[in-house]
N, C-alpha and C positions, 0 to 999 in steps of 0.2 A: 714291320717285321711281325711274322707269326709267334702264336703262344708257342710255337714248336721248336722256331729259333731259340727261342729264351728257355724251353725245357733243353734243348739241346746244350744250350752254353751253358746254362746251370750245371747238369750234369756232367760235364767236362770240368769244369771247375773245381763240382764234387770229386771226382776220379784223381784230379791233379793233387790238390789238397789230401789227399789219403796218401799218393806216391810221395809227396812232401818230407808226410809226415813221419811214414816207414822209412824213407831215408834220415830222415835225422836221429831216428828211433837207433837204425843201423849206425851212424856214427857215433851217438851216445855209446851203444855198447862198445866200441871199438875205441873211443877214449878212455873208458873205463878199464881195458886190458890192457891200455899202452900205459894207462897211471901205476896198475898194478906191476906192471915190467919194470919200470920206472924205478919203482921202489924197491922194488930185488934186486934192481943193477945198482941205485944210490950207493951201495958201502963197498963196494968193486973198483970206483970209476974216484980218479984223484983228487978232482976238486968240482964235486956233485954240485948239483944248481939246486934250486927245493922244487919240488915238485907243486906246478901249479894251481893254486885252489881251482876245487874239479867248478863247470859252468853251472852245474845244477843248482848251486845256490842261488842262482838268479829265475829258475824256474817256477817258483810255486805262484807269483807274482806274472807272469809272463803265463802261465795256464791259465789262473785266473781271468785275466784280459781275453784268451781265447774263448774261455767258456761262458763269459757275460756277451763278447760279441755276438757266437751261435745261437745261445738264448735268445738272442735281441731278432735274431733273422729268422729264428724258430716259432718265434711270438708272431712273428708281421707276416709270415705264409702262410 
């Protein structure tokens, strides 16, 4: 296979990974306005549920690992 292949699928990969990560960027926000509904409907609605701890607390941990991986591939190209 050519270095061309490989710049092609790299960059593909690139491209995928940014669509990735703009979608989940996009659901992020869009959990964050169904929690905030949520919570204006809570005292409305007769036997409210709590509202779920939002996912981000699992994030800073979970970016980390992404940002030593890219390092690590940053370093080795």
């Amino acid at each position: 296979m050519s270095l061309n292949g490989y710049d092609s699928a790299f960059e593909q990969a690139t491209n995928e990974r940014a669509e990735v990560r703009m979608e989940i960027e996009r659901l992020l926000n869009r959990g964050e306005l169904l929690d905030k509904l949520l919570e204006s409907l809570a005292p409305f609605v007769s036997s409210p549920e709590p509202v779920a701890a939002p996912v981000e607390a699992a994030q800073p941990e979970q970016h980390h690992e992404e940002h030593h991986y890219q390092e690590h591939h940053e370093h080795q190209g």
